[in-house]
C-alpha positions as CSV (number, residue, x, y, z in Angstrom):
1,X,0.3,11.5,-0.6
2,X,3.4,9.7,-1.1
3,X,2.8,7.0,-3.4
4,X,6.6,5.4,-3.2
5,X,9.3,5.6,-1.3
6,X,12.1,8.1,-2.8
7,X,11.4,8.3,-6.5
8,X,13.4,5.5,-8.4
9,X,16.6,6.7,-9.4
10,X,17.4,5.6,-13.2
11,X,19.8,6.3,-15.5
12,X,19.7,9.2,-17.9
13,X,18.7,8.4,-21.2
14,X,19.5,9.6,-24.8
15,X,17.3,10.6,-27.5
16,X,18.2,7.8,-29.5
17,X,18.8,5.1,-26.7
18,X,15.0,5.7,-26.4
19,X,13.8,5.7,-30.0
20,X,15.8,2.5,-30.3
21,X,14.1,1.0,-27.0
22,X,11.1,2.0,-28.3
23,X,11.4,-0.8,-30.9
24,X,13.5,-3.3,-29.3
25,X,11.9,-3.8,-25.9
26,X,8.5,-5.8,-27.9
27,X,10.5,-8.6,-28.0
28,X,11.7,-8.6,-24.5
29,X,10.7,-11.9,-22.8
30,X,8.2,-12.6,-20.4
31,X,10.4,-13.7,-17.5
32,X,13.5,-12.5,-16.9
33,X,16.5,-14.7,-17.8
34,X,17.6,-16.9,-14.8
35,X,14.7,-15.9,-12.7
36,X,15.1,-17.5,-8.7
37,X,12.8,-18.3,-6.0
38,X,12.7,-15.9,-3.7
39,X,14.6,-16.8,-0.4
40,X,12.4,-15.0,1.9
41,X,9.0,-15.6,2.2
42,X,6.2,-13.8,2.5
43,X,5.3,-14.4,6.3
44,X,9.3,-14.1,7.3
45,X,9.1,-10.6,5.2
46,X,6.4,-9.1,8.0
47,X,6.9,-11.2,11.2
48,X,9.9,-9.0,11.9
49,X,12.6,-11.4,13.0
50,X,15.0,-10.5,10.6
51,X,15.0,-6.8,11.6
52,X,14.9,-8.0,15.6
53,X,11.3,-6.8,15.5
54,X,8.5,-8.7,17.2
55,X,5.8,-10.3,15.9
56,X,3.2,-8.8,17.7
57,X,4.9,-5.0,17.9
58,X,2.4,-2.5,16.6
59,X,2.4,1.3,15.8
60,X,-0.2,3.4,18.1
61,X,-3.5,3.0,17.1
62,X,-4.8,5.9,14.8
63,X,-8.5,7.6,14.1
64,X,-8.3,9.3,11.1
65,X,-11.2,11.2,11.4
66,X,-12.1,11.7,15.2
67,X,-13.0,14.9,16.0
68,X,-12.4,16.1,19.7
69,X,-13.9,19.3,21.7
70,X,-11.6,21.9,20.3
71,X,-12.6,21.2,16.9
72,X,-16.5,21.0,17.3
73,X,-16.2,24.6,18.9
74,X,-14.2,25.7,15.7
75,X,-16.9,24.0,13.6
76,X,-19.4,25.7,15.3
77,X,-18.1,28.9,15.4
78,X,-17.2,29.0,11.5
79,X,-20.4,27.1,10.6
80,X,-23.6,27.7,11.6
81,X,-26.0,24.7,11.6
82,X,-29.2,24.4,9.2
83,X,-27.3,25.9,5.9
84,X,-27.2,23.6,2.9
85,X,-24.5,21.3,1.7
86,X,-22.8,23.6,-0.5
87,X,-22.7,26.6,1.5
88,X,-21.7,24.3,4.9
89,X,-18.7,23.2,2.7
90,X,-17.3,26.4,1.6
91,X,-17.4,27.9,5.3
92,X,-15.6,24.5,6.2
93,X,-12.9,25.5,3.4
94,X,-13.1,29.5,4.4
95,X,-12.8,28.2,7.4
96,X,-9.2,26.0,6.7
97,X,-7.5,27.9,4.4
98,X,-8.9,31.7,5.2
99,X,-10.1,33.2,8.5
100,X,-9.6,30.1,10.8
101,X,-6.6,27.9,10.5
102,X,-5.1,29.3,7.4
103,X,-3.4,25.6,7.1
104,X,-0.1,25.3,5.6
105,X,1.1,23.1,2.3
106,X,4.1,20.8,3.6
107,X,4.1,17.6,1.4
108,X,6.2,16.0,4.1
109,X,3.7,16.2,7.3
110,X,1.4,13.6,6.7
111,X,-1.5,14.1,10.0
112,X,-4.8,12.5,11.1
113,X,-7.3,15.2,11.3
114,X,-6.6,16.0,15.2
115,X,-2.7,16.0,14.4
116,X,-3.4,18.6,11.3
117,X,-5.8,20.7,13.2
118,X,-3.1,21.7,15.9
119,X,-0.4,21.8,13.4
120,X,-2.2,24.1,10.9
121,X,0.1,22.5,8.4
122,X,-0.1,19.1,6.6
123,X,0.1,17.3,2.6
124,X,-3.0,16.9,1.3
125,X,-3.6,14.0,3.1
126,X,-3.2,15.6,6.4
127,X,-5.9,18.7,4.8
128,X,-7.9,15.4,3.7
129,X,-8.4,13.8,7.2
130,X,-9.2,17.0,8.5
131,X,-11.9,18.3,6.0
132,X,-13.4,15.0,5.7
133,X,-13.8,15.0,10.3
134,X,-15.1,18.2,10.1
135,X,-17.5,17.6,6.8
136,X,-18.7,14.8,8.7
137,X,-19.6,16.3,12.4
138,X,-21.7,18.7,10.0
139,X,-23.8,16.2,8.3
140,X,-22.1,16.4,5.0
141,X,-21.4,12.2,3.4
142,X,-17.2,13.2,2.6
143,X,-15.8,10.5,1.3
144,X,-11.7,9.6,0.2
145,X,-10.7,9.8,-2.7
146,X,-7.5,8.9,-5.0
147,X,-6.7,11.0,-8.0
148,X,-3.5,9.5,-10.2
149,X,-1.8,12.8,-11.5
150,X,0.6,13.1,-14.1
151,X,4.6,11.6,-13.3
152,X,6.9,14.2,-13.6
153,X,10.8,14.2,-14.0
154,X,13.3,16.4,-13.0
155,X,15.0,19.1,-15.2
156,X,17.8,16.3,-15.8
157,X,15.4,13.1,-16.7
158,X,17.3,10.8,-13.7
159,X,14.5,10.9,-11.8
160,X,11.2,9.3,-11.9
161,X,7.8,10.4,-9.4
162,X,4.7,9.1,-9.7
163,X,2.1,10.4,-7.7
164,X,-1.0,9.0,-6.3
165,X,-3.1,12.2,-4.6
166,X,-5.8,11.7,-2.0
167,X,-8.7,14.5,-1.9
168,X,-12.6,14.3,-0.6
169,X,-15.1,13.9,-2.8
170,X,-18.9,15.5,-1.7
171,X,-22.1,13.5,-2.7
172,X,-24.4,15.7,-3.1
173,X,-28.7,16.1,-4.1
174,X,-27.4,16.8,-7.7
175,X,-23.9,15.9,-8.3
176,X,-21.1,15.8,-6.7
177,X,-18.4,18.3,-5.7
178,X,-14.2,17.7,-5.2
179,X,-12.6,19.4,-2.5
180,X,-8.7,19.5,-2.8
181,X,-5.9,21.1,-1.1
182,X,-4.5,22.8,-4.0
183,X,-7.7,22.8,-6.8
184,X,-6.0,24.7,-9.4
185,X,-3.9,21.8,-10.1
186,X,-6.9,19.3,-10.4
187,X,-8.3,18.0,-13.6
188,X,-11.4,16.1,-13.4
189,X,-9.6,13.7,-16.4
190,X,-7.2,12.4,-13.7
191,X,-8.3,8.6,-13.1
192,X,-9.5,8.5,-9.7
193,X,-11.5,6.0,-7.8
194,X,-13.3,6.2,-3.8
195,X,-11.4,5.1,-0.9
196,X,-13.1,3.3,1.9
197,X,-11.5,5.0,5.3
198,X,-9.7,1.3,5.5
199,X,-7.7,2.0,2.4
200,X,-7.4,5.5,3.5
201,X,-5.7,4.7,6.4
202,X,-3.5,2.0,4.8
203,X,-1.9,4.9,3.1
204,X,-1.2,7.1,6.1
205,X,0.6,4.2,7.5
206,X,2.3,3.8,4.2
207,X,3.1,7.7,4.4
208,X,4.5,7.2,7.6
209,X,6.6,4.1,7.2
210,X,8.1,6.4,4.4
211,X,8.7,9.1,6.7
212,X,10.2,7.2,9.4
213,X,12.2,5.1,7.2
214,X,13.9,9.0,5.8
215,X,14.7,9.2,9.5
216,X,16.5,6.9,10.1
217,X,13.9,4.8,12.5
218,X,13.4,1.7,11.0
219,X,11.3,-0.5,13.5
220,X,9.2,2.5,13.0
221,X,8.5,2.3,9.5
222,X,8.4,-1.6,9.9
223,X,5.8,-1.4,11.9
224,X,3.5,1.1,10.0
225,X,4.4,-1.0,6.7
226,X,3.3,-4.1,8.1
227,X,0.4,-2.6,9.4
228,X,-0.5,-1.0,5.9
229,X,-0.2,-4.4,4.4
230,X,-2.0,-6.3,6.7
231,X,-5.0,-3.4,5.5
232,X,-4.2,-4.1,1.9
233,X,-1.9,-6.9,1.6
234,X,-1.9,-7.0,-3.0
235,X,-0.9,-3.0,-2.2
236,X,2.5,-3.3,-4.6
237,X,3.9,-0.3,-3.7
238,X,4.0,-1.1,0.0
239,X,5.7,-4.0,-1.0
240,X,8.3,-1.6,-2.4
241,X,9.0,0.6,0.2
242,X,9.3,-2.3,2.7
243,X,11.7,-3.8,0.7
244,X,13.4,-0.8,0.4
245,X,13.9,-0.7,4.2
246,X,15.2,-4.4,3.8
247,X,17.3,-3.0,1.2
248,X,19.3,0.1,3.7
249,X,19.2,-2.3,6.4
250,X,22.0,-4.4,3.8
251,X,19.3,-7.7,3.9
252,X,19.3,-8.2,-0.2
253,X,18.0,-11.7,0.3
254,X,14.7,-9.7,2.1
255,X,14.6,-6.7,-0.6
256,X,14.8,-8.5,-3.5
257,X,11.5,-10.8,-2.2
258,X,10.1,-7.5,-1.3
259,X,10.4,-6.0,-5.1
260,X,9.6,-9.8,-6.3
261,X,6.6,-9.3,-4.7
262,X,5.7,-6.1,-5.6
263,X,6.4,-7.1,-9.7
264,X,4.4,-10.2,-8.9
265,X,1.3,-8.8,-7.8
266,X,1.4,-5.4,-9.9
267,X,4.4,-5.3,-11.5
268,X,4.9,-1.9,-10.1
269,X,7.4,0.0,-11.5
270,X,9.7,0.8,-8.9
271,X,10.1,-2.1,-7.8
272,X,11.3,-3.2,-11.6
273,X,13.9,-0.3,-11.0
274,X,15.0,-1.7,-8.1
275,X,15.4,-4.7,-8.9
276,X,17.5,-3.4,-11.3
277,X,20.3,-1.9,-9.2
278,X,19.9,-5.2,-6.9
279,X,21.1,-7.1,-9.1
280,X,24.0,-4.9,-10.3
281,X,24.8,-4.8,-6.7
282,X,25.0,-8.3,-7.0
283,X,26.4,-8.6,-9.7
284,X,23.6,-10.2,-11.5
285,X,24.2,-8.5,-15.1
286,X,21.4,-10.6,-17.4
287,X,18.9,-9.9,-14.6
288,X,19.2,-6.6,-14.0
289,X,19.6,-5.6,-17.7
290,X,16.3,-7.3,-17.8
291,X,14.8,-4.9,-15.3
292,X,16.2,-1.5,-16.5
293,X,15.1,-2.3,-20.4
294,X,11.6,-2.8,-18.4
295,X,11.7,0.0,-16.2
296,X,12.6,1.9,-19.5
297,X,9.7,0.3,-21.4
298,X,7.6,1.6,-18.6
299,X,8.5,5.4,-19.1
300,X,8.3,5.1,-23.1
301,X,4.6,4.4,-22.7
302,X,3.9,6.9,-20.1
303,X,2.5,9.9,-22.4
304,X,4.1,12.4,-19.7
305,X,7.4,10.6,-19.8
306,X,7.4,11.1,-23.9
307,X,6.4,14.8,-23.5
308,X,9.6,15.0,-20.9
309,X,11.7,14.0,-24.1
310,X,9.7,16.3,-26.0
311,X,10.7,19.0,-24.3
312,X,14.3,17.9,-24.4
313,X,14.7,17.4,-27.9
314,X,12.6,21.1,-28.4
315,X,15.4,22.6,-26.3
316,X,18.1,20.9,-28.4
317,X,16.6,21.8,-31.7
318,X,15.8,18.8,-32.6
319,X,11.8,19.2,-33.9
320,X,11.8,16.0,-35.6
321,X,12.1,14.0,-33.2
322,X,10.1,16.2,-30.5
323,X,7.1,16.0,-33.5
324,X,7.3,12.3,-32.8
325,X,7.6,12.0,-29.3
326,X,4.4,14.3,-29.0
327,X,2.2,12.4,-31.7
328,X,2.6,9.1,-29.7
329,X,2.1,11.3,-26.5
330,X,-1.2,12.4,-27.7
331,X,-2.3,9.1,-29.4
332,X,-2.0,7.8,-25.6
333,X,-3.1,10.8,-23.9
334,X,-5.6,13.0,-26.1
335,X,-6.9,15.5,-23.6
336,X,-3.5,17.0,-22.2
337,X,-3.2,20.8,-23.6
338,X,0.2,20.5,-23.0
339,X,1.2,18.5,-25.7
340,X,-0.4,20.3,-28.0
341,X,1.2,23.9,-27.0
342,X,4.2,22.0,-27.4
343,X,4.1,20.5,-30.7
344,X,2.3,24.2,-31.4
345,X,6.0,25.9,-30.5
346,X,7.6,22.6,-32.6
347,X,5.6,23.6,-35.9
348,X,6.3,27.3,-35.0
349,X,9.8,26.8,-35.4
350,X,10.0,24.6,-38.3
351,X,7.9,27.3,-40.0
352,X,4.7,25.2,-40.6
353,X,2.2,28.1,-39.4
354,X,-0.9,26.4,-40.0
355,X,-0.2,23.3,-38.4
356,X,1.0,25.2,-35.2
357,X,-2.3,27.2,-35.5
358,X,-4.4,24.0,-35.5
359,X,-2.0,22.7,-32.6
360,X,-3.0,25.7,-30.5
361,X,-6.7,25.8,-31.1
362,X,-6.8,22.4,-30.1
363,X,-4.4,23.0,-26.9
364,X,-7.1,25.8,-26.1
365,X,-10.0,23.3,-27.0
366,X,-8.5,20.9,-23.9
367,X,-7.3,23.6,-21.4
368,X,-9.3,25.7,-18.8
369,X,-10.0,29.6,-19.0
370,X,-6.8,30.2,-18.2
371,X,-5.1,28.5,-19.8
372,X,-7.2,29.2,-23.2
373,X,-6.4,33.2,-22.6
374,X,-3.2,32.2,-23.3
375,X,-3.4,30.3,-26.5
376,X,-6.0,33.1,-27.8
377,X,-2.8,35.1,-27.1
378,X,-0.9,32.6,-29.3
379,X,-3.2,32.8,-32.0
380,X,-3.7,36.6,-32.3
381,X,0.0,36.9,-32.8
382,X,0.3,34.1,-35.6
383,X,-2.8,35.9,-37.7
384,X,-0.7,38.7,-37.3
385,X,2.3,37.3,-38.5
C-alpha cells in the first residue's frame, strides 16, 4: 500500500552530523520559532475552489469486495464447497498465485477485487481486495488488516520510505491465520491492527489520489483525497499527500495548511519534511531549520534508520561507531536479527570473537529457519577459527 506520497526527500547526513543531533535535538523547542496561522482553512482545503474543482465532484463509486459472475464460476471451479476453513483458503491462494490466475506483484496497480481479477496483477492491496471477495463468497470471516513494516532507505541515505502494508487476516475455530501477497517477508512482530472495510477503502482512494497525482491528473487525485478524508478525516498522511498536490499545483499558502495539518493531528513525519523545504522555498530559514532538525530527530529514533548508519559506518570501517548505532538500535528494537548479524560482522572485525559468537546466537535466537541455517553457518566457522 502506499502509505505517502513520493518518499520525503532529505538531505544526506554524516556520521557525525547525526551523533551530534543525537544530543542536541532534546532541547529543541516545542513549537517552532515564528510559528503562523495557517491561511487556508480546513473546509477551503477540500471544497475544491482553489483548484477550480467543485464542491460536489466525486470519484466513481467503488465496491471493494463485490464479486460478479465470472468470479463465482472461478471460485467454484477451484473450490469445492463443504471443505473446512483452512483447506478452502489454500485452494483460494493455489488458486491466485498457482493454477488459476497466477496474479502478478506490481506495487503500482492498486485494484478493487473485480479490477485485480481481470488484470491478474495488482500491490498487495489490489491481491487483498480480491482474496478477501473471494474468502467471503466462500463463507470464510476475511478481515483487513494493516501491518507497519520496517522504513527503509536507499543505498545513498537521501531517501526516506515508510511503509504501511495491508494483508487479510482469517479468524478461525482455533486461531487465526495471515494471508499476504508476499509471506516470506512477514513477521508476525510487525505492529498491525484490523481494518474495517471503511478504513480499507479510505486507503485505496488514498492509493489512487497518489497514483493520479504521479500522472499528472490532479482533479483526479483531489477527488479521491477528499473522498479518503471525508472516510477518515485525523488520517495525517492524507493530509500530506493533499498538500502535496497543493504544493505542484504552486498554491504554498494551501500546502503548508495541508502539512500544518498533518503535524497537528499526528505529527507525521513527512509532512515535518516538507515543511521543511516549504519554508526554504520561502525563504523561511528559522522555520524550516526547525523542521529538518525534527525530521532528523525522527530518523535517529527509528531503530531501522540507526541500523542504515550502521551499515554505513561498517562499510567505512568505522566499528565504533557502527557498535553504537546498533546497541541503541537494539535497545529500541530487540527482536530484529538483523542487528545482531550486524554487530556479529562488527565484533568480527575488531577481533572480539566471543562477543561476535554471542551476537550471532542471539541473531539466530530471533530469525526464522532460514535465516538460523545461516548463522549456524556463521558459528561453525568461528569454532573453527
Amino acid at each position: 500500500m502506499i502509505r505517502k506520497t513520493r518518499p520525503p526527500v532529505l538531505a544526506a547526513v554524516t556520521l557525525a552530523l547525526a551523533l551530534a543531533l543525537a544530543l542536541s535535538l532534546a532541547a529543541c523547542a516545542v513549537q517552532p520559532p515564528g510559528a503562523r496561522a495557517p491561511a487556508v482553512s480546513h473546509a477551503e482545503l477540500l471544497s475544491g475552489e482553489r483548484l477550480g474543482i467543485g464542491r460536489d465532484a466525486a470519484p466513481r463509486p467503488v465496491q471493494l469486495t463485490a464479486v460478479n459472475d465470472d468470479m463465482r464460476a472461478f471460485l467454484h471451479h477451484h473450490v469445492p464447497a463443504g471443505l473446512g476453513p483452512t483447506r478452502t483458503i489454500e485452494l483460494i491462494l493455489q488458486a491466485l498465485l498457482q493454477d488459476g490466475l497466477e496474479l502478478r506483484y506490481d506495487n503500482f496497480r492498486t485494484y478493487t477485487a473485480e479490477e485485480a481479477f481481470y488484470a491478474r496483477e495488482g500491490n498487495c492491496m489490489s491481491f487483498t481486495n480480491l482474496f478477501v471477495a473471494l474468502a467471503r463468497e466462500a463463507g470464510i470471516k476475511a478481515h483487513y488488516q494493516e501491518v507497519e513494516i520496517p522504513p527503509s532507505w536507499t543505498v545513498d541515505g537521501d531517501t526516506w520510505m515508510y511503509n504501511l502494508h495491508i494483508n487479510a487476516l482469517v479468524k478461525l475455530p482455533v486461531g487465526e491465520q495471515v494471508v499476504d501477497f508476499n509471506l516470506g517477508d512477514y513477521d508476525r512482530d510487525f505492529q498491525r491492527w484490523l481494518l474495517s472495510d471503511e478504513e480499507a477503502l479510505a486507503r485505496y482512494h488514498n492509493n489512487m489520489g497518489v497514483h493520479w497525482m504521479e500522472q499528472g491528473e490532479t482533479e483526479r487525485a483531489f477527488l479521491h483525497f477528499r473522498a479518503a478524508l471525508g472516510l477518515q478525516p485525523y488520517a495525517a498522511h492524507v493530509w500530506t499527500n493533499l498538500g502535496t498536490l497543493y504544493r505542484r499545483q504552486g498554491d504554498l499558502a494551501a500546502a503548508e495548511a495541508g502539512y500544518l495539518h498533518a503535524v497537528a493531528i499526528g505529527d507525521e513525519a513527512a509532512a515535518n519534511s516538507n515543511l521543511a523545504r516549504l519554508y526554504a522555498q520561502l525563504g523561511e530559514a528559522e522555520l524550516s531549520a526547525w523542521y529538518r532538525d525534527r525530521v532528523q530527530l525522527f530518523r535517529l529514533r527509528n531503530p531501522y534508520y540507526l541500523f542504515h548508519l550502521a551499515e554505513e559506518a561498517y562499510a567505512g570501517a568505522d566499528y565504533v561507531s557502527a557498535r553504537q548505532f546498533l546497541l541503541t538500535a537494539i535497545r529500541r528494537e530487540p527482536g530484529e536479527h538483523e542487528f545482531y548479524r550486524l554487530l556479529g560482522l562488527t565484533y568480527l572485525r575488531q577481533g572480539k570473537l566471543p562477543a561476535a559468537r554471542a551476537q550471532f546466537e542471539l541473531a539466530a535466537r530471533h530469525a526464522d529457519a532460514a535465516h538460523q541455517l545461516r548463522y549456524r553457518n556463521k558459528l561453525d566457522l568461528l569454532v573453527a577459527r
